[in-house]
MMTF fields as JSON, N, C-alpha, C and O atoms, coordinates in Angstrom:
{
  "mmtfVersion": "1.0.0",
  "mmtfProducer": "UNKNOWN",
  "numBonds": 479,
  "numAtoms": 480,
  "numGroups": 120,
  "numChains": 1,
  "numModels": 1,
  "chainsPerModel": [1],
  "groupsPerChain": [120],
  "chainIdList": ["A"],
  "bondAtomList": [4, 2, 8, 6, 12, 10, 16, 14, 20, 18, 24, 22, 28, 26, 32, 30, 36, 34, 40, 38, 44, 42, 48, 46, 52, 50, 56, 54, 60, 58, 64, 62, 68, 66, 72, 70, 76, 74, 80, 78, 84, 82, 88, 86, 92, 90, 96, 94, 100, 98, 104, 102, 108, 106, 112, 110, 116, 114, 120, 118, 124, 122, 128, 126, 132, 130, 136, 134, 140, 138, 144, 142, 148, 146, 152, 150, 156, 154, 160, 158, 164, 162, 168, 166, 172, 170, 176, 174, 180, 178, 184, 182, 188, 186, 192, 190, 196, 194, 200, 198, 204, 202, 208, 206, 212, 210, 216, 214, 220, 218, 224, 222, 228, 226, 232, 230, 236, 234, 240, 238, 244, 242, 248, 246, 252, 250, 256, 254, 260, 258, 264, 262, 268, 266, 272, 270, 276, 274, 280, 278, 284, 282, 288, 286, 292, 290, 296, 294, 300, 298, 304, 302, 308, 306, 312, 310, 316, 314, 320, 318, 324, 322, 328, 326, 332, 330, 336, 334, 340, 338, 344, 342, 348, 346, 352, 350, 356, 354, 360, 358, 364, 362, 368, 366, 372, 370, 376, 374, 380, 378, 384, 382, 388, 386, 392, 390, 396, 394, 400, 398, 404, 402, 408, 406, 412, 410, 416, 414, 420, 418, 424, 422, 428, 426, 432, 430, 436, 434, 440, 438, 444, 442, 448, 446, 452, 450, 456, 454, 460, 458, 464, 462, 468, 466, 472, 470, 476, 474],
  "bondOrderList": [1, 1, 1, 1, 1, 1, 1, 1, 1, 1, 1, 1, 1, 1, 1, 1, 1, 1, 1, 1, 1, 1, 1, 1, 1, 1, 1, 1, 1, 1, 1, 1, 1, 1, 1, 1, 1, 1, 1, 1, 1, 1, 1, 1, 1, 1, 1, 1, 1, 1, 1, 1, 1, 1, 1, 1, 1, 1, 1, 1, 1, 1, 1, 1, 1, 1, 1, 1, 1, 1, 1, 1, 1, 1, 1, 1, 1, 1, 1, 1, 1, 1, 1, 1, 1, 1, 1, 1, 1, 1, 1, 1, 1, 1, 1, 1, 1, 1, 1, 1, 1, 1, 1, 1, 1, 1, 1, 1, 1, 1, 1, 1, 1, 1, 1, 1, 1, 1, 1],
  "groupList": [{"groupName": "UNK", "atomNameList": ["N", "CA", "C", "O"], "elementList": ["N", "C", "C", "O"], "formalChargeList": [0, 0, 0, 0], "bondAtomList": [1, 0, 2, 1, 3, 2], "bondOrderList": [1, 1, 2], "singleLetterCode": "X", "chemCompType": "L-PEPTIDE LINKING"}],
  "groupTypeList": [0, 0, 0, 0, 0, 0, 0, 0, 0, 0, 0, 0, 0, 0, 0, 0, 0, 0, 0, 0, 0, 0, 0, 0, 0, 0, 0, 0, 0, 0, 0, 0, 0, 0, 0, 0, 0, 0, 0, 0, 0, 0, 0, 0, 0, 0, 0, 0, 0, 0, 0, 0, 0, 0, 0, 0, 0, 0, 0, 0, 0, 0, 0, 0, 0, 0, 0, 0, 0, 0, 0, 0, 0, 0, 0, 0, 0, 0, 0, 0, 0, 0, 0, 0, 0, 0, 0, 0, 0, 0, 0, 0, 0, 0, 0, 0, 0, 0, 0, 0, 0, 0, 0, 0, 0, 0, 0, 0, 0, 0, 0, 0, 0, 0, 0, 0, 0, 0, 0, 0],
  "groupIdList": [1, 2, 3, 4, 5, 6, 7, 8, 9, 10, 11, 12, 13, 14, 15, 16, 17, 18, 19, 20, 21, 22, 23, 24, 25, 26, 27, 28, 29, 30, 31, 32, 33, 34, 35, 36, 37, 38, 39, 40, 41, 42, 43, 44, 45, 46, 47, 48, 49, 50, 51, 52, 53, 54, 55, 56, 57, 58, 59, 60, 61, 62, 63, 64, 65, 66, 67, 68, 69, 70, 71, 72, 73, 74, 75, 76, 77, 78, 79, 80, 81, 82, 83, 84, 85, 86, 87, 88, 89, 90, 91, 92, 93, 94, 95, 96, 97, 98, 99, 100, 101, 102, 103, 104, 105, 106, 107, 108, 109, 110, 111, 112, 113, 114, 115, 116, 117, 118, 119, 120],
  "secStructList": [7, 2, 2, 2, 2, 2, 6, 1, 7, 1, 1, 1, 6, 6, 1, 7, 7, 7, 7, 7, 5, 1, 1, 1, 1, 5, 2, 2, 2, 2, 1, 7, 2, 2, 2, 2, 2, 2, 2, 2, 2, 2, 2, 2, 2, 2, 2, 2, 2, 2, 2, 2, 2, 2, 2, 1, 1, 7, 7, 7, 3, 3, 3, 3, 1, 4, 4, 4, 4, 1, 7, 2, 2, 2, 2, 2, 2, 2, 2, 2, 2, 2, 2, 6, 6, 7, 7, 7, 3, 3, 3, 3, 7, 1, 7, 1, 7, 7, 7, 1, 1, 7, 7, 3, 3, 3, 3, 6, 6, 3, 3, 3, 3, 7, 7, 6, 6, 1, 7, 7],
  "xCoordList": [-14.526, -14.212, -13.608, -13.068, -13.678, -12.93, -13.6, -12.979, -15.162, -15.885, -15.3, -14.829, -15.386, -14.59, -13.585, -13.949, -12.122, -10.792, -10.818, -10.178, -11.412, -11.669, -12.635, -12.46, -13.404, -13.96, -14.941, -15.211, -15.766, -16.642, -17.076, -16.419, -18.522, -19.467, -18.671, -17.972, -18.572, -18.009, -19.294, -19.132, -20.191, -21.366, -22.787, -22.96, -23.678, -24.923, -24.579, -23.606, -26.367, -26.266, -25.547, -25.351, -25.396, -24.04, -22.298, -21.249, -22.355, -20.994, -21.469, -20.602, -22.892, -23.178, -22.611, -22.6, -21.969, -21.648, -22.262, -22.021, -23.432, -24.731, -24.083, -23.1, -24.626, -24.51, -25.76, -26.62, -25.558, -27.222, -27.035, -25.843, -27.812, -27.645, -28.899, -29.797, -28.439, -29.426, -29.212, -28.512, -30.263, -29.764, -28.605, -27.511, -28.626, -27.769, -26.37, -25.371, -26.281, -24.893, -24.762, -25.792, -23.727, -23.426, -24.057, -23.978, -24.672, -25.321, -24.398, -24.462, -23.357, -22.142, -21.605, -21.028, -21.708, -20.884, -21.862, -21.409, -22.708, -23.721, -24.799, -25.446, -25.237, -25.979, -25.245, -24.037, -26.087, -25.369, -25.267, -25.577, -24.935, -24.757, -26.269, -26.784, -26.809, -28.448, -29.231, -29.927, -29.238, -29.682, -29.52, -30.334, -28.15, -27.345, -28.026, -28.522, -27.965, -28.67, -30.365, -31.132, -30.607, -32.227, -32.997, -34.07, -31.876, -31.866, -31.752, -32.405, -31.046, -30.395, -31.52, -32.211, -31.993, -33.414, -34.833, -35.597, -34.422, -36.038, -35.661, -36.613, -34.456, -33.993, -34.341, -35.465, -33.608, -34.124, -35.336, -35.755, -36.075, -37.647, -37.989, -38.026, -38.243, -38.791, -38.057, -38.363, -36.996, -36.306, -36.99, -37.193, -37.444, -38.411, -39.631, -40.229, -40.045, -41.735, -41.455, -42.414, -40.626, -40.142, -40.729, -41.686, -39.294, -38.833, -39.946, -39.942, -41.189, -42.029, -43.446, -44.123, -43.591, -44.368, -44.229, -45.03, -42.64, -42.085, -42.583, -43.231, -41.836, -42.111, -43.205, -43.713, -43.455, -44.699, -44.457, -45.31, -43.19, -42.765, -41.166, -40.114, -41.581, -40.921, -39.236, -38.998, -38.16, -36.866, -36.262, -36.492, -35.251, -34.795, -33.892, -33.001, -34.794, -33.911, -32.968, -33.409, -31.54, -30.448, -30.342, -30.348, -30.268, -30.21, -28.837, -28.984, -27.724, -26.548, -26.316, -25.784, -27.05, -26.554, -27.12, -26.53, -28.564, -29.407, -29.19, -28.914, -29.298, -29.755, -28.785, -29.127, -27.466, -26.461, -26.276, -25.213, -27.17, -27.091, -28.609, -28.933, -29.351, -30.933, -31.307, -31.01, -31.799, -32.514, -34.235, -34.896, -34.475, -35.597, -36.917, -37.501, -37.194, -38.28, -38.178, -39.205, -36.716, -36.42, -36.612, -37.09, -36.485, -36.036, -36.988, -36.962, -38.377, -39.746, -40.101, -40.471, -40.087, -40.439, -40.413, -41.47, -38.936, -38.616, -38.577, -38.359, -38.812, -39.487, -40.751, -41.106, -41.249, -42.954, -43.119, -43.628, -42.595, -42.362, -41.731, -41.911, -40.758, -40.064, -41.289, -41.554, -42.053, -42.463, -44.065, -44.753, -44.682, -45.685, -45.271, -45.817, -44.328, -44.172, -44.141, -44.393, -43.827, -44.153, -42.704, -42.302, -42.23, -40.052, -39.712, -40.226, -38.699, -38.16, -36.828, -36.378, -36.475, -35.475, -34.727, -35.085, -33.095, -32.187, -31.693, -30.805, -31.866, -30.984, -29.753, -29.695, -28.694, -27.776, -27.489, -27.004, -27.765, -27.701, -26.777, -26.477, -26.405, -26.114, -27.199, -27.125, -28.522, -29.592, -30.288, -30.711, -30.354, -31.125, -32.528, -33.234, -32.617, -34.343, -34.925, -35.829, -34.966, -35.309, -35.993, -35.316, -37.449, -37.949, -39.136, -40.207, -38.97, -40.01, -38.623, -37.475, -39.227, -38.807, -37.869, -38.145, -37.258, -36.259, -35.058, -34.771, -34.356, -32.871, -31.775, -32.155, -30.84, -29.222, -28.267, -28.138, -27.42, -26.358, -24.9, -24.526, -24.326, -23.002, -21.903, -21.916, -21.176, -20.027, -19.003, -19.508, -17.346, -16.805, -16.914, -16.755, -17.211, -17.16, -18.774, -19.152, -19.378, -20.369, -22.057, -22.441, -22.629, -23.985, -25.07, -25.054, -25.669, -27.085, -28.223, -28.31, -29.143, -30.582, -30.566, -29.533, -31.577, -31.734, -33.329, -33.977, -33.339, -34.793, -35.397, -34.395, -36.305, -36.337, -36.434, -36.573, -36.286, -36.127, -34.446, -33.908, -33.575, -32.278, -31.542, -30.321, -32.334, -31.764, -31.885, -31.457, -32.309, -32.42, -31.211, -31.2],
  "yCoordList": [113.315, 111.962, 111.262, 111.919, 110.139, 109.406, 109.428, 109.573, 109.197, 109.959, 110.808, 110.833, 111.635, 113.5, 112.923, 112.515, 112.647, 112.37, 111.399, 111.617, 110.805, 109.323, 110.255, 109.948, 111.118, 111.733, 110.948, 111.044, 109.935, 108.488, 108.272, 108.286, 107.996, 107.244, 106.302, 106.014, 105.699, 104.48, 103.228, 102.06, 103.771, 102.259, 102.999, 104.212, 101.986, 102.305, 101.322, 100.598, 101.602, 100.49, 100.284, 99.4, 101.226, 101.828, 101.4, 101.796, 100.782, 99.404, 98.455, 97.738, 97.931, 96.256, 96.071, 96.825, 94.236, 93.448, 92.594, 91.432, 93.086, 91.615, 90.485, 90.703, 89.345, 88.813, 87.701, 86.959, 87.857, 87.069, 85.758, 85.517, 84.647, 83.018, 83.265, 84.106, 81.584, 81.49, 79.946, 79.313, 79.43, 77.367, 77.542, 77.356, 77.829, 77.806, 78.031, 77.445, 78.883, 79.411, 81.024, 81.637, 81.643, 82.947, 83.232, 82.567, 84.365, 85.226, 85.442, 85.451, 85.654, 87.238, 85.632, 85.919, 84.535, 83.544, 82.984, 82.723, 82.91, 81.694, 82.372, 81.755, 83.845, 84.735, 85.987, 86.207, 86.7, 87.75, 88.852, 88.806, 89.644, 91.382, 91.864, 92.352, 91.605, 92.053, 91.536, 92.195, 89.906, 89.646, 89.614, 89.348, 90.003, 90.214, 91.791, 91.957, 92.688, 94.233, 93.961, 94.622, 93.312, 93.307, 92.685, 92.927, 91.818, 91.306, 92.183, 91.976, 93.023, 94.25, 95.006, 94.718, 95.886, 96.545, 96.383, 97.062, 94.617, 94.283, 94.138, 94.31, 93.849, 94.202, 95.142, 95.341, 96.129, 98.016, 98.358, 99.063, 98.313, 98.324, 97.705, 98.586, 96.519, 96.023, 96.437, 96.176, 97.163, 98.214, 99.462, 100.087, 99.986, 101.014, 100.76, 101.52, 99.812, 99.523, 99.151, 99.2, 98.915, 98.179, 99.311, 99.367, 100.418, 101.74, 102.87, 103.622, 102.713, 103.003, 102.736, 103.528, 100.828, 101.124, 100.712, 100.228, 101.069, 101.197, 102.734, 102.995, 103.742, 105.272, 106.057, 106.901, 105.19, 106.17, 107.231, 107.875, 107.212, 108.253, 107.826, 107.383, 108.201, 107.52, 108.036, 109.24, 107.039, 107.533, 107.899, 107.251, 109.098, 109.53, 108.16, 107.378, 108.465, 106.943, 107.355, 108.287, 106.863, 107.673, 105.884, 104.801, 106.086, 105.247, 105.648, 106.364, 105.186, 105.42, 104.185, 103.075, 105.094, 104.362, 103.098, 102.038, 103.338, 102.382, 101.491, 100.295, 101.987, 101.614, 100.363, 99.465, 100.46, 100.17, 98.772, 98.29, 97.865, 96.302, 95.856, 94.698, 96.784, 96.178, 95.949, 96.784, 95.076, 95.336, 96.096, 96.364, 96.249, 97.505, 97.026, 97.876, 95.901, 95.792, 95.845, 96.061, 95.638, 96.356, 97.514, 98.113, 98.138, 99.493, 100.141, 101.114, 99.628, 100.387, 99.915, 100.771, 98.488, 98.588, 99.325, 99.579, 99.821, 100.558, 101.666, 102.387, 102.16, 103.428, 103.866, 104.751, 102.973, 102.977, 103.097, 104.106, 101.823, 101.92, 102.943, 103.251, 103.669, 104.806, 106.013, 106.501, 106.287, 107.776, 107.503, 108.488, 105.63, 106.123, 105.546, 104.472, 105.987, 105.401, 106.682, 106.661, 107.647, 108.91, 108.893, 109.825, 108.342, 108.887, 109.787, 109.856, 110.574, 111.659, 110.447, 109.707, 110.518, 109.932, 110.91, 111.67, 110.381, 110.924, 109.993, 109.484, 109.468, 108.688, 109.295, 110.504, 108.676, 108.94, 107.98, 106.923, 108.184, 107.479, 108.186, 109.379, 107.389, 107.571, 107.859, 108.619, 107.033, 106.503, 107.944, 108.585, 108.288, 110.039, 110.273, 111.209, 108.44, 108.255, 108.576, 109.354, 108.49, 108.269, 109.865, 110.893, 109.814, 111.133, 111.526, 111.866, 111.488, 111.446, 112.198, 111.772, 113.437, 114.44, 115.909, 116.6, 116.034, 117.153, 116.394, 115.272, 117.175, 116.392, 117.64, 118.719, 117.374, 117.852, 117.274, 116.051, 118.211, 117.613, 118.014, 119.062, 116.789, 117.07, 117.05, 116.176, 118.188, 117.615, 118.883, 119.89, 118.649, 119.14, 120.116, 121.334, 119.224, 119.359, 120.634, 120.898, 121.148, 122.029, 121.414, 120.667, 121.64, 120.931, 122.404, 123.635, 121.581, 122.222, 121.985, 120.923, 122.356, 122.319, 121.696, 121.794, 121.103, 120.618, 119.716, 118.92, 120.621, 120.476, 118.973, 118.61, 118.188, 117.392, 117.074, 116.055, 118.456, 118.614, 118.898, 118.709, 119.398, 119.327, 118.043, 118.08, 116.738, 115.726, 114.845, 113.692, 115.265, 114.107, 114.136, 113.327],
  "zCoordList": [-39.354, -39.116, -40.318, -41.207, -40.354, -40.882, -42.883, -43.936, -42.565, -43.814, -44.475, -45.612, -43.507, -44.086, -44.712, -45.815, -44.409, -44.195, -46.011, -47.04, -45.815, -47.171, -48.401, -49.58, -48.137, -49.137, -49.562, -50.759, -48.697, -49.04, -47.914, -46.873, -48.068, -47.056, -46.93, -47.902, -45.941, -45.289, -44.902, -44.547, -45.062, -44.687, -45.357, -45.471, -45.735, -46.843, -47.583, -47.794, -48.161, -49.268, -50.856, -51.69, -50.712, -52.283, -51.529, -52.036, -50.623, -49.842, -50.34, -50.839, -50.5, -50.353, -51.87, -52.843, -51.568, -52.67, -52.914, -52.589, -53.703, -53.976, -54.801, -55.51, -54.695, -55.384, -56.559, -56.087, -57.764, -58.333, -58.222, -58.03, -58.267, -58.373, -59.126, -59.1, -60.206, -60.915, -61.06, -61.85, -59.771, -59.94, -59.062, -59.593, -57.959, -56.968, -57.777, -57.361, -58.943, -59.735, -59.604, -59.325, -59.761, -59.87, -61.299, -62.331, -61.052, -62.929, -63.703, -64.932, -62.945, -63.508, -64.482, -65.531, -64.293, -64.958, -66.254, -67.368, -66.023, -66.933, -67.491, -68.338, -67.121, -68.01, -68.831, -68.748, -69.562, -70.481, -69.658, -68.467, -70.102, -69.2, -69.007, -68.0, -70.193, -69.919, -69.132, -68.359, -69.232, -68.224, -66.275, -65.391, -66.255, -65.114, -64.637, -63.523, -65.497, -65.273, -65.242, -64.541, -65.772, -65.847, -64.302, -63.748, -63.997, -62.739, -61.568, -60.545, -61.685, -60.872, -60.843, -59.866, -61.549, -62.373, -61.194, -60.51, -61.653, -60.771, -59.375, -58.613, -58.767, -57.336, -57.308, -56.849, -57.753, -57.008, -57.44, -56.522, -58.167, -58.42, -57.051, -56.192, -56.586, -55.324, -53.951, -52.788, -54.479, -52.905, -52.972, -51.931, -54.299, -53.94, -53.508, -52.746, -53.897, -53.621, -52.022, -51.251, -51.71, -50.276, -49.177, -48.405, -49.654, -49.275, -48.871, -47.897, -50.253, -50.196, -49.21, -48.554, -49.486, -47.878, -46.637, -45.838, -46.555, -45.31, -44.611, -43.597, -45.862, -45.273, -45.158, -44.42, -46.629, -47.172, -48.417, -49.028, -48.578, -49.679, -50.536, -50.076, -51.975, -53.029, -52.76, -52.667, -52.653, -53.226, -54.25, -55.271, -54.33, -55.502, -56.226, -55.895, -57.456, -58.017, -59.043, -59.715, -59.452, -59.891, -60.768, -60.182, -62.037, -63.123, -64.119, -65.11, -63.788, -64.865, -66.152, -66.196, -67.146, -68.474, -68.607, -68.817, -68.438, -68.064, -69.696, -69.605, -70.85, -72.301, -72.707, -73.476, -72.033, -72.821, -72.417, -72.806, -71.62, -72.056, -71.739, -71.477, -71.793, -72.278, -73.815, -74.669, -74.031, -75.221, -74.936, -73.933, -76.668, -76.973, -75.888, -75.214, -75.846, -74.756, -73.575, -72.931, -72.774, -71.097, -71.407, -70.443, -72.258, -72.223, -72.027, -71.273, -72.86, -73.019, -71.804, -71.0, -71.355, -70.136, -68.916, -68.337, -68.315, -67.598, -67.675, -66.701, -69.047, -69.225, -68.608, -67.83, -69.21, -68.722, -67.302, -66.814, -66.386, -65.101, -64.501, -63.323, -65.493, -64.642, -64.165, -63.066, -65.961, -65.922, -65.034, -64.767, -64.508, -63.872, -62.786, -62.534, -61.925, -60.615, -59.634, -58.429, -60.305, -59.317, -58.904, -58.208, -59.107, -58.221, -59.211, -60.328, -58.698, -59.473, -59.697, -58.823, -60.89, -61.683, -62.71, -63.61, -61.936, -63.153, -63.717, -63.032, -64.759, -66.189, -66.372, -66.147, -66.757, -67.908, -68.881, -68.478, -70.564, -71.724, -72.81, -72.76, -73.696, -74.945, -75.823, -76.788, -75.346, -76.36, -76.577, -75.615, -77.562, -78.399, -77.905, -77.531, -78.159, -78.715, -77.209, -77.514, -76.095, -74.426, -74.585, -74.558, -74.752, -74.984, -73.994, -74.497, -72.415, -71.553, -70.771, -70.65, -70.323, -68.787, -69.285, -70.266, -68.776, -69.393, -69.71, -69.293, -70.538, -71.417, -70.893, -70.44, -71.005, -70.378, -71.179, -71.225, -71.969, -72.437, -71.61, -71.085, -71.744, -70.501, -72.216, -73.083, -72.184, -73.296, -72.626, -72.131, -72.698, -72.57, -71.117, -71.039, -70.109, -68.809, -68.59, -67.449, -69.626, -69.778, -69.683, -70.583, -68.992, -68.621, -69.445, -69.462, -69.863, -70.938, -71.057, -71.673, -70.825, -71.388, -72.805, -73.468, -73.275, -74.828, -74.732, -74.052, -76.09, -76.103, -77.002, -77.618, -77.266, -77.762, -79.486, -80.162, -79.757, -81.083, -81.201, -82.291, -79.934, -80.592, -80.204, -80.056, -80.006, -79.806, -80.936, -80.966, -81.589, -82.8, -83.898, -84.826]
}
């Protein structure tokens, strides 16, 4: 079908165009990037808890480049929340320091194991 043909889901929630207000204003205008993502963060946090006791069982949660407009206390935060919530989570960061699960280095189209001593 038409899916096939486009190489793309055509409907799901990875289509929707949310939008944040903050004081009946758009975020994307009158807050910073961090706070605009941190906002985002605690949306899908409460779509899992949602998701969860709707089904009964946790969704795979897929986090791209979570580090790069939190500061150090989102960061520990959602750490924390990540590793005791029971979802299997994949991250992708720049950040070295992110030292909870298994590590993978992607360079030169080549995917790797790496241990937490060869990340430092």
């Amino acid at each position: 079908g038409l899916e096939l043909r486009n190489r793309s889901s055509m409907v799901g929630p990875h289509r929707d165009d949310w939008q944040f207000t903050l004081g009946g204003q758009s975020m994307q205008s009158h807050v910073s990037q961090g706070e605009v993502r941190s906002a985002l963060l605690a949306f899908k946090i409460s779509e899992v808890n949602q998701f969860h006791d709707r089904c009964g069982h946790r969704p795979l949660f897929l986090l791209d480049d979570f580090s790069s407009e939190l500061d150090e206390e989102r960061r520990n935060f959602l750490l924390r929340f990540l590793a005791e919530s029971g979802l299997q989570v994949f991250v992708t960061t720049t950040d070295q320091k992110v030292a909870a699960g298994k590590k993978f280095e992607v360079a030169g189209g080549q995917c790797r194991p790496i241990s937490f001593d060869d990340s430092k």
